[in-house]
Kinemage of the C-alpha trace (Angstrom):
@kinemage 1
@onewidth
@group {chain A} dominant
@subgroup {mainchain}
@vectorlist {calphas} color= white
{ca unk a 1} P 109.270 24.212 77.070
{ca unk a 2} L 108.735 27.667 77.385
{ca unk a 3} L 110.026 30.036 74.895
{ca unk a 4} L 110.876 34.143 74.949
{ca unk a 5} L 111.406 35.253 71.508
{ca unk a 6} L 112.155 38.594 70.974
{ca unk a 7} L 111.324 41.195 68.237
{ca unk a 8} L 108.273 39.087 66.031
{ca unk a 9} L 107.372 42.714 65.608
{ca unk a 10} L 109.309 45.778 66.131
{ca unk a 11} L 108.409 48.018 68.839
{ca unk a 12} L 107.301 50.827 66.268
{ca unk a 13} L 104.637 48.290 64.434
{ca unk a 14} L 104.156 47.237 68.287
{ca unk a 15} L 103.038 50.543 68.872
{ca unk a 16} L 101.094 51.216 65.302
{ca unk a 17} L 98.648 47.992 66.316
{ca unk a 18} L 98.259 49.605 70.192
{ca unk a 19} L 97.238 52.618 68.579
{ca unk a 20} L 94.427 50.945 66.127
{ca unk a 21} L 93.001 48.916 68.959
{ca unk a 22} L 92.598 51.676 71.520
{ca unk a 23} L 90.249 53.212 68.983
{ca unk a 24} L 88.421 49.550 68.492
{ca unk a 25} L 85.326 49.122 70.515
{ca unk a 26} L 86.163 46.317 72.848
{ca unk a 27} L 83.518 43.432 73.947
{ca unk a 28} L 82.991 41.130 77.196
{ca unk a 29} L 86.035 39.071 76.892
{ca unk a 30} L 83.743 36.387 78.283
{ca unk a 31} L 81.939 36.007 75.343
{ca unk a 32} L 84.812 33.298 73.932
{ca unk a 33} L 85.542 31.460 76.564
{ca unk a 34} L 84.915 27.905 77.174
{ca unk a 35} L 82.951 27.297 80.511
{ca unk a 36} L 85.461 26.941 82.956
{ca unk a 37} L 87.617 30.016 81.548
{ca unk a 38} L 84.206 31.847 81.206
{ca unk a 39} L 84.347 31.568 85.262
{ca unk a 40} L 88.047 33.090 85.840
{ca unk a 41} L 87.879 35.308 82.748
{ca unk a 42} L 87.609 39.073 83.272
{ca unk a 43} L 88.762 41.354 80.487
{ca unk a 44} L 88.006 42.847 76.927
{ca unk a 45} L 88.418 41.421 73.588
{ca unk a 46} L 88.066 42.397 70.091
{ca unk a 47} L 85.593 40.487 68.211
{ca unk a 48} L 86.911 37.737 66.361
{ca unk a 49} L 85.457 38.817 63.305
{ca unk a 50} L 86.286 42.401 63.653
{ca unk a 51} L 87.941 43.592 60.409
{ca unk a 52} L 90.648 44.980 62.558
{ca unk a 53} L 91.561 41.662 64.293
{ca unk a 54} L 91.804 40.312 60.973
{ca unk a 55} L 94.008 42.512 59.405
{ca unk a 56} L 96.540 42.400 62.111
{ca unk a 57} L 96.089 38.838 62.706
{ca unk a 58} L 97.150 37.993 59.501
{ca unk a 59} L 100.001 40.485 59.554
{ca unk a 60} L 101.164 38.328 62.654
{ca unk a 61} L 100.915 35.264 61.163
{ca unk a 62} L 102.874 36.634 58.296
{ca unk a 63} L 105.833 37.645 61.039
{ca unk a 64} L 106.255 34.449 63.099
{ca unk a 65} L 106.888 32.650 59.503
{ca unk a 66} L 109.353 35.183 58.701
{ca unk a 67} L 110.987 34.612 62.596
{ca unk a 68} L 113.619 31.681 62.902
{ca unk a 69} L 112.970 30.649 66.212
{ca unk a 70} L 109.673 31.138 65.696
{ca unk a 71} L 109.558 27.945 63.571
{ca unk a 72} L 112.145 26.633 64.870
{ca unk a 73} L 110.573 26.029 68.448
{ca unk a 74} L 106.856 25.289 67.247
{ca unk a 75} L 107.473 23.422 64.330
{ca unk a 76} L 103.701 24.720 63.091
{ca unk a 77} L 101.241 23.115 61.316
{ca unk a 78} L 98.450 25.523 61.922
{ca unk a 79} L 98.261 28.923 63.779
{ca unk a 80} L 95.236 29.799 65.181
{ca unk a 81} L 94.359 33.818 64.046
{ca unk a 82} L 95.446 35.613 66.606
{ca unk a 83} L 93.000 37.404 68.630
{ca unk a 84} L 93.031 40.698 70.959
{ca unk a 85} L 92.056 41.283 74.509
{ca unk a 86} L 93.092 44.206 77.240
{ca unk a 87} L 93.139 44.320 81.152
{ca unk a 88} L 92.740 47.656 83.010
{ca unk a 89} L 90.979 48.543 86.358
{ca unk a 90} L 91.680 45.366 88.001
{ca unk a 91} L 90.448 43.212 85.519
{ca unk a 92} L 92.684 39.501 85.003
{ca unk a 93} L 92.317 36.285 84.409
{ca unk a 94} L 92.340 33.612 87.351
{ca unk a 95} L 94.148 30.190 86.615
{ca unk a 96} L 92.856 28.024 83.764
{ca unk a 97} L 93.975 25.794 81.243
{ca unk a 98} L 93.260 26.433 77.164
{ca unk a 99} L 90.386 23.901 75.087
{ca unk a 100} L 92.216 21.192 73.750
{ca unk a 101} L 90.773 22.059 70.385
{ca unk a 102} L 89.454 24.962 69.004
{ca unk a 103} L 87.580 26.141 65.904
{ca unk a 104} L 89.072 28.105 63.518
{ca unk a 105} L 86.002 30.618 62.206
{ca unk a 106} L 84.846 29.241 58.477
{ca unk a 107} L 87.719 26.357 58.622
{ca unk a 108} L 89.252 23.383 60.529
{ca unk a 109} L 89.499 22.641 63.737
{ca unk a 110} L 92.912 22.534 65.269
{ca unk a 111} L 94.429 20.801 68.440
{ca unk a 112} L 95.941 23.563 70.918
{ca unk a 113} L 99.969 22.187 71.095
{ca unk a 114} L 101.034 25.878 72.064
{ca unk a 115} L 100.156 28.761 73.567
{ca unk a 116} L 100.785 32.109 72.859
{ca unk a 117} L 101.019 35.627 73.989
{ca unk a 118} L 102.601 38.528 72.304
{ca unk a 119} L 103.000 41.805 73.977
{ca unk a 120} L 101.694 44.768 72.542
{ca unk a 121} L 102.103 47.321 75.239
{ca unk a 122} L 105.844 48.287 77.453
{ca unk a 123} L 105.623 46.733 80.829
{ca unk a 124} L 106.288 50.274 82.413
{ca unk a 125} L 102.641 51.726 81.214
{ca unk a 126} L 100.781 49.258 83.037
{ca unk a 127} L 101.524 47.753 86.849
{ca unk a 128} L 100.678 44.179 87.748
{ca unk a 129} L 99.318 42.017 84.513
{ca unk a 130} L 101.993 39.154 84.480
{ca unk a 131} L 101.281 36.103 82.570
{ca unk a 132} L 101.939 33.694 85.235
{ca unk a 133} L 102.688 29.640 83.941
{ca unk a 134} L 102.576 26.483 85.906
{ca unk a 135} L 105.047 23.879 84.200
{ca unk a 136} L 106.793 20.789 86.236
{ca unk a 137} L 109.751 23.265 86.224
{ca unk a 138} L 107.755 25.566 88.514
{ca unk a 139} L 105.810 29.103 88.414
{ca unk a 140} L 107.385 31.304 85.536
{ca unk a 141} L 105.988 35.121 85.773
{ca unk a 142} L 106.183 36.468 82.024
{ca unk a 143} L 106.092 40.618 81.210
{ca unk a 144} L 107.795 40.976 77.980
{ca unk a 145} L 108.681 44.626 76.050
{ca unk a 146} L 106.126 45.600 73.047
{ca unk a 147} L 106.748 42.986 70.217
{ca unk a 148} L 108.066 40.201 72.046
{ca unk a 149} L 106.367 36.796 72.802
{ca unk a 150} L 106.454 34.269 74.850
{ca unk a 151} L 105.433 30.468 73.347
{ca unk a 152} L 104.408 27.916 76.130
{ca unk a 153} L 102.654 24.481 75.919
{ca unk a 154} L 99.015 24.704 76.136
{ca unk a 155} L 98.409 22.081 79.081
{ca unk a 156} L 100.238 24.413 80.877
{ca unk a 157} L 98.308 25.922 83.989
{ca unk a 158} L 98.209 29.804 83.643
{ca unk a 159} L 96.477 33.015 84.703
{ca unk a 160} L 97.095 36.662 83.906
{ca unk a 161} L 97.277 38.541 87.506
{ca unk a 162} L 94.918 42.195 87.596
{ca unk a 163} L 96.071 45.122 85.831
{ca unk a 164} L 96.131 48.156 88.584
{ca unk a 165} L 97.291 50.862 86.914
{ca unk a 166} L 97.372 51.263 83.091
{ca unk a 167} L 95.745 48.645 80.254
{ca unk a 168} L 97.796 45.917 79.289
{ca unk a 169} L 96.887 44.858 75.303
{ca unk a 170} L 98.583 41.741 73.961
{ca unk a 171} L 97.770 39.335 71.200
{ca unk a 172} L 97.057 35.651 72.125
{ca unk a 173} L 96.772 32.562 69.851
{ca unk a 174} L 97.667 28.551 69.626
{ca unk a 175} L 99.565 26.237 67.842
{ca unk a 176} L 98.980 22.780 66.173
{ca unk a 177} L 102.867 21.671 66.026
{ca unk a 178} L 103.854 19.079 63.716
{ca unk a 179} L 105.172 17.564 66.453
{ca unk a 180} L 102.464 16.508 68.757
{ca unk a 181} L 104.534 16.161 72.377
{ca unk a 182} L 106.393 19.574 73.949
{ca unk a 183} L 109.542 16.688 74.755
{ca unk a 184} L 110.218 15.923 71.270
{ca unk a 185} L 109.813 19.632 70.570
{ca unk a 186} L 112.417 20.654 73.187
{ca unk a 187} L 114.950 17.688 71.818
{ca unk a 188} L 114.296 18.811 68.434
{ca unk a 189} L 114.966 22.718 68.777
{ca unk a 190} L 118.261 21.731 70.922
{ca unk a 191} L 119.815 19.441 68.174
{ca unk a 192} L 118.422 22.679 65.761
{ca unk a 193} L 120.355 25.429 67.401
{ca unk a 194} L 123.710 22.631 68.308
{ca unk a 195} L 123.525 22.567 64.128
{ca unk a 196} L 123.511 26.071 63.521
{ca unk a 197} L 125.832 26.584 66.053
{ca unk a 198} L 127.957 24.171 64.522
{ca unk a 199} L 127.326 25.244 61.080
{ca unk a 200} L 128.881 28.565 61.864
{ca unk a 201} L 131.420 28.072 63.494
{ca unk a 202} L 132.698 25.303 61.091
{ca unk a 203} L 130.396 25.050 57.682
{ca unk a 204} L 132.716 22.112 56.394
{ca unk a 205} L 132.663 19.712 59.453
{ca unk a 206} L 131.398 16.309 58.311
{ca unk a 207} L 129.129 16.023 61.575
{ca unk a 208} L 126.959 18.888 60.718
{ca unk a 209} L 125.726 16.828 57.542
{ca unk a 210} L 124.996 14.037 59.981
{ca unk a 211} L 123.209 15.878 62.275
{ca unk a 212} L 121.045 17.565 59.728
{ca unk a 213} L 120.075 14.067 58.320
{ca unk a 214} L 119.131 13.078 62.247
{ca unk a 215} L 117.350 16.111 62.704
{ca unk a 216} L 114.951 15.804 59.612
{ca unk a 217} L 114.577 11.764 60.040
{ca unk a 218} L 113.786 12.632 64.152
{ca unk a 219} L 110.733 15.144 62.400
{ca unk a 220} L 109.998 11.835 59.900
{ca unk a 221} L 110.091 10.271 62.698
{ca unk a 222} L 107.479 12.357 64.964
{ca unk a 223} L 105.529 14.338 63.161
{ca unk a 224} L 102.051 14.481 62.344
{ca unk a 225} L 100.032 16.062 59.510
């Protein structure tokens, strides 16, 4: 399942966090990869414990709980803080796949369900940079406006292709879903939206009751905590 959602910040805010990080001093992007990412892996990241990654990584967080689809399509249990990088002068990322599990600094570890990349900078100040993802539907090339993200599983093959004109910064992070396997996830966000759907376009029709109660006994059913 892989997921466009639009506006988790607006392009204004978008544009407020570009303009904090350009001033950041940027490290070897290197430096936090596992081994085999280490070998594909050329770009620049903030530091994970960089005041400045924290402060907007929890102003993230606080946005994709505010953002209905958000939770509707990952279903989180824990978000990973989101961290920082940027591609210019060539620089990209060759094809890889994400740890299974990764560390969260001072706390748990969590299991990487979900991928995730939001766009900080408009895809007409930079040329080349796509987010490019392997699934078993096929190769999906992803270059989203300022503020919007795109939510992916994290098995997925991917690579970022180079940046040749411009600096492309996003924000990239995982997911530990409540729901363990992406199929349940996709069944359960379709029978989500069929309810709302149905909900507004007639509040008072017995099946929406009934599909609520299979929807929540579906997430008894499957999830995980």
């Amino acid at each position: 399942m892989l997921i466009q959602i639009e506006d988790v910040v607006s392009p204004e805010e978008a544009a407020q966090y570009r303009a904090a990080l350009e001033a950041a001093e940027w490290v070897d992007g290197r430096t936090t990869a596992g081994y085999q990412s280490a070998l594909a892996k050329d770009n620049q990241q903030l530091p994970t414990d960089h005041p400045l990654a924290v402060q907007l990584g929890d102003r993230i967080v606080a946005a994709l709980e505010r953002h209905p689809l958000f939770m509707s399509a990952a279903l989180p249990l824990k978000v990973f803080p989101p961290l920082f990088n940027r591609y210019h002068g060539g620089q990209s990322f060759g094809t890889h796949v994400d740890n299974a599990i990764r560390g969260i600094p001072g706390g748990p570890r969590i299991r990487t369900d979900l991928s995730a990349t939001l766009f900080l900078t408009n895809p007409a100040e930079y040329e080349g940079g796509e987010l490019i993802i392997e699934d078993t539907y096929g190769t999906h090339s992803v270059k989203l406006p300022a503020g919007h993200m795109v939510l992916y599983p994290a098995t997925s093959l991917h690579r970022v292709e180079p940046v040749r004109r411009g600096a492309r910064v996003s924000s990239f992070f995982w997911i530990q879903s409540m729901i363990r396997g992406d199929q349940h996830r996709s069944l359960l966000l379709e029978l989500d939206m069929a309810v709302q759907r149905l909900t507004a376009e007639s509040p008072r029709h017995p099946a929406v009751v009934s599909l609520t109660g299979v929807y929540h006994n579906l997430i008894r059913m499957w999830a995980e905590m």
